[in-house]
C-alpha positions in Angstrom: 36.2 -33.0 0.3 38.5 -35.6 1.3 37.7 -35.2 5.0 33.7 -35.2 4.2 34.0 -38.7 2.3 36.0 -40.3 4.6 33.3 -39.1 7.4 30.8 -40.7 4.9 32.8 -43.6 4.2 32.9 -44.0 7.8 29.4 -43.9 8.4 28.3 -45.9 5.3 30.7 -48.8 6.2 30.2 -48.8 9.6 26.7 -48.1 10.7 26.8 -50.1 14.2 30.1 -47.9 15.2 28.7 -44.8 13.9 25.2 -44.5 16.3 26.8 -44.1 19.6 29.2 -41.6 17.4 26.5 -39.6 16.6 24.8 -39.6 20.0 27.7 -39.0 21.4 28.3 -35.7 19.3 24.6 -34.7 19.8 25.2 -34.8 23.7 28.2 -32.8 23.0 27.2 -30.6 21.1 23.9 -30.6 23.7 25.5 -29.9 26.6 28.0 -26.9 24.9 25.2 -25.3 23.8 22.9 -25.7 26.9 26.3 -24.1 29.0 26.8 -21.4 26.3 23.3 -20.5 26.2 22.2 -21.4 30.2 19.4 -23.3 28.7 18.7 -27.1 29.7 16.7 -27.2 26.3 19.4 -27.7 23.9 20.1 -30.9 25.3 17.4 -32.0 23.2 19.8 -31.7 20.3 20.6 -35.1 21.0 17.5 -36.7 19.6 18.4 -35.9 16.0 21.8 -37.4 16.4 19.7 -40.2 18.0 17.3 -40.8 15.0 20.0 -40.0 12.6 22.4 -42.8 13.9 19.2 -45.3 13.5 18.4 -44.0 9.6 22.2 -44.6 9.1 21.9 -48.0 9.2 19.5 -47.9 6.0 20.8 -44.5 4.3 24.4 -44.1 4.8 25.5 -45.8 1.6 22.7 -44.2 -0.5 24.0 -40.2 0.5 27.9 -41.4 0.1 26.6 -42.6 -3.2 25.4 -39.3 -4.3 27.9 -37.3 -2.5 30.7 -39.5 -4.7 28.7 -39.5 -8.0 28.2 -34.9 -7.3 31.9 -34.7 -6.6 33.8 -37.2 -7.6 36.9 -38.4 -10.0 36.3 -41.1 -12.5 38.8 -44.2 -12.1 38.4 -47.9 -12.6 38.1 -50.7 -10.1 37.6 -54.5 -10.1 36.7 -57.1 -7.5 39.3 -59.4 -6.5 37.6 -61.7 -4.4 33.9 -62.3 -2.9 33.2 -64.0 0.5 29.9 -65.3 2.4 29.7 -63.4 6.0 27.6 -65.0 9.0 25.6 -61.8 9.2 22.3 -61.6 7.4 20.3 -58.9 5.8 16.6 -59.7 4.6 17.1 -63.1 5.7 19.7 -63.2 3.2 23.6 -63.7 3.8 25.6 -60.8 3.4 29.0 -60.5 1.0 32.1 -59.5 1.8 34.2 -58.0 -1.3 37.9 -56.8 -1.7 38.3 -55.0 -4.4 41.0 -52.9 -5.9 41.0 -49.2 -7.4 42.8 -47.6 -10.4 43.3 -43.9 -9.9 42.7 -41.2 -12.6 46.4 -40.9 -12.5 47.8 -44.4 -12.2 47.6 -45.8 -8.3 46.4 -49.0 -7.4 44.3 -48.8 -4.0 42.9 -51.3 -2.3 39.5 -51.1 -0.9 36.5 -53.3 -0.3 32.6 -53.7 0.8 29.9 -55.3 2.0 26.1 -56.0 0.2 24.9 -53.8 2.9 27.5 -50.7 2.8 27.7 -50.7 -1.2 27.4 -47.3 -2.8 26.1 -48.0 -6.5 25.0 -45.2 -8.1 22.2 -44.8 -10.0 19.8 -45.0 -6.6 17.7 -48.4 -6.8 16.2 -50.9 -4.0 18.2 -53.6 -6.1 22.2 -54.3 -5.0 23.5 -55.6 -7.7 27.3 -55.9 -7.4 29.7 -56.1 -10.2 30.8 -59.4 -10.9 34.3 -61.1 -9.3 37.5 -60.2 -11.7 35.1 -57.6 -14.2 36.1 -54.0 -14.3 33.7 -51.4 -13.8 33.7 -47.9 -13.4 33.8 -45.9 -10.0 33.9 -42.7 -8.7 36.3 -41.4 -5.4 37.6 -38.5 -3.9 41.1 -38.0 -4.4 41.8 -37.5 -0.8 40.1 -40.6 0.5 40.0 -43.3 -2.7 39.4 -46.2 -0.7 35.7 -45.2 -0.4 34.0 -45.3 -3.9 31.0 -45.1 -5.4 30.2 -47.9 -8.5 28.4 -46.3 -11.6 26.4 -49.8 -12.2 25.2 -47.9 -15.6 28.6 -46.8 -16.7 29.9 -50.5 -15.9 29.7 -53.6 -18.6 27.7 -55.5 -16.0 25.2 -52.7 -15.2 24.8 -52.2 -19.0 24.1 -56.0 -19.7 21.4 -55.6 -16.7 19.8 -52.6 -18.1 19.4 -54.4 -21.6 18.1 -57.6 -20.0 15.5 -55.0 -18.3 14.6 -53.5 -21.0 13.9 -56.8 -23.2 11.3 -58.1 -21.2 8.4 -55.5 -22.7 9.5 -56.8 -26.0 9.2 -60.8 -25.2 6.0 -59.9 -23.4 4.8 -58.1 -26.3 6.2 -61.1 -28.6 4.3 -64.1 -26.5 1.2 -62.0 -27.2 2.0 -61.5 -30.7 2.5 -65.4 -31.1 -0.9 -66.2 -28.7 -3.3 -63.6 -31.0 -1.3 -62.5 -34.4 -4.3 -60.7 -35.9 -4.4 -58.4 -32.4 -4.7 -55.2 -33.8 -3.5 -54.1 -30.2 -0.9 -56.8 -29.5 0.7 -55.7 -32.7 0.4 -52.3 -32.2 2.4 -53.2 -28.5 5.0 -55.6 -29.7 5.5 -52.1 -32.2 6.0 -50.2 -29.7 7.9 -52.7 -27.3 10.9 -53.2 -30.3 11.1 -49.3 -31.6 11.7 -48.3 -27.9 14.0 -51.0 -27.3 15.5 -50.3 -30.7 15.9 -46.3 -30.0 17.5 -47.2 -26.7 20.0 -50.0 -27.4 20.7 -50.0 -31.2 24.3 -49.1 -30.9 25.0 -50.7 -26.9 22.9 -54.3 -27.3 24.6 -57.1 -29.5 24.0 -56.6 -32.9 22.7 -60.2 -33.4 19.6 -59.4 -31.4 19.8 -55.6 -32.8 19.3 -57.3 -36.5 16.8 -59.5 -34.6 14.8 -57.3 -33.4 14.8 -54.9 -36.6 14.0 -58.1 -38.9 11.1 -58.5 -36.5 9.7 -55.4 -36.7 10.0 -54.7 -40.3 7.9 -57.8 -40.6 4.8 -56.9 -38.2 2.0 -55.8 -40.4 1.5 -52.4 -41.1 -0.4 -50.1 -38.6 -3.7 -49.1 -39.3 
C-alpha cells in the first residue's frame, strides 16, 4: 500500500514530471513485449501511457483521493502557511500550502500542496481548501504519510460549508414567504426547505439558528 500511494502521490503532485514517466514505461513495456512476442504491434501499448499521462494532469488527485479515503488511516493535519504561486489554473493563481500531519500514533510529518494537486475527498468540481492554522481531518497511508487525502466533510471547515449550502433552500424559500405570505405553495416550500434543513443539521448547526429555524416553522400556518 505504501509503495502504491507514494506512486499516486507522485503522479497527483507532479503531473508535468509524470507524462514522459508514463510514456516512457509504455515504450518499455512496448518494446519488451513486441521482443517477447516478435510482434511490432505491441508497441502500440504506448498510446495508453500516452493518453493516460495527459488525463493525469486533471485526474491524478481525484483517484489518490479515493485510493486514500478506500485504504486509509485517520490522523489530523493543519496548514501552516499558504502562498500565491506564478502558475495559474482557470485563469486563476494557484496556492502553495505547507502543512503538517499528526499520525494515528503520535508523529508529526510535514507535508504540503498545491490548489491543483489537492486530494479532498468527498469528489466535487469545487477546491475548497481548509483554512491557514484550522485542523481538519485526513486520511494517509502509513508507509507514505506525507501524501494525504482531506475529508472536507469530516473537517470543521467542510462542515460550516455544507451548512452554508444547505441554508440557501431555506432563505429562498423565506424571501418568497415574505414576497407572497398567503402562497399556499411558498408555504408549503419554506415547510419543506426548514424540516429538511432541520432533519439534517439539528444537532451539527449552531443552535441559535437551530431555535431559529424551529421558532419559524412552528409559526407557518398549518398545511392544508
Amino acid at each position: 500500500m505504501a509503495t502504491l500511494s507514494a506512486i499516486l502521490y507522485f503522479l497527483a503532485h507532479h503531473p508535468f514530471w509524470s507524462w514522459p514517466v508514463l510514456v516512457l514505461v509504455g515504450a518499455t513495456l512496448g518494446r519488451a513485449m513486441a521482443t517477447w512476442r516478435r510482434q511490432l504491434g505491441w508497441y502500440a501499448l504506448m498510446a495508453p501511457f500516452f493518453f493516460f499521462g495527459i488525463a493525469n494532469f486533471f485526474t491524478g488527485h481525484i483517484f489518490n483521493a479515493l485510493f486514500l479515503n478506500a485504504f486509509g488511516e485517520t490522523g489530523a493535519a493543519v496548514v501552516t502557511h499558504s502562498r500565491e504561486t506564478s502558475s495559474t489554473l482557470n485563469d486563476q493563481p494557484i496556492w502553495a500550502y505547507d502543512a503538517v500531519l499528526k499520525t494515528a500514533d503520535g508523529r508529526d510529518v510535514v507535508t504540503g500542496f498545491t490548489t491543483m494537486s489537492a486530494s479532498i475527498y468527498p469528489i466535487t468540481n469545487e477546491i475548497l481548501i481548509p483554512p491557514e492554522g484550522e485542523m481538519f481531518v485526513a486520511k494517509y497511508i502509513p508507509g507514505f504519510p506525507r501524501n494525504i487525502a482531506i475529508m472536507r466533510d469530516l473537517s470543521p471547515y467542510g462542515k460550516v460549508y455544507r451548512i452554508g449550502m444547505d441554508r440557501g433552500p431555506v432563505d429562498k424559500a423565506a424571501n418568497q414567504f415574505a414576497a407572497s405570505p398567503g402562497n399556499a405553495a411558498f408555504i408549503a416550500e419554506y415547510r419543506r426547505a426548514l424540516t429538511v434543513f432541520l432533519e439534517k443539521h439539528r444537532h451539527d448547526a449552531d443552535p441559535d439558528l437551530v431555535r431559529d429555524f424551529e421558532a419559524r416553522l412552528a409559526a407557518l400556518p398549518p398545511a392544508e
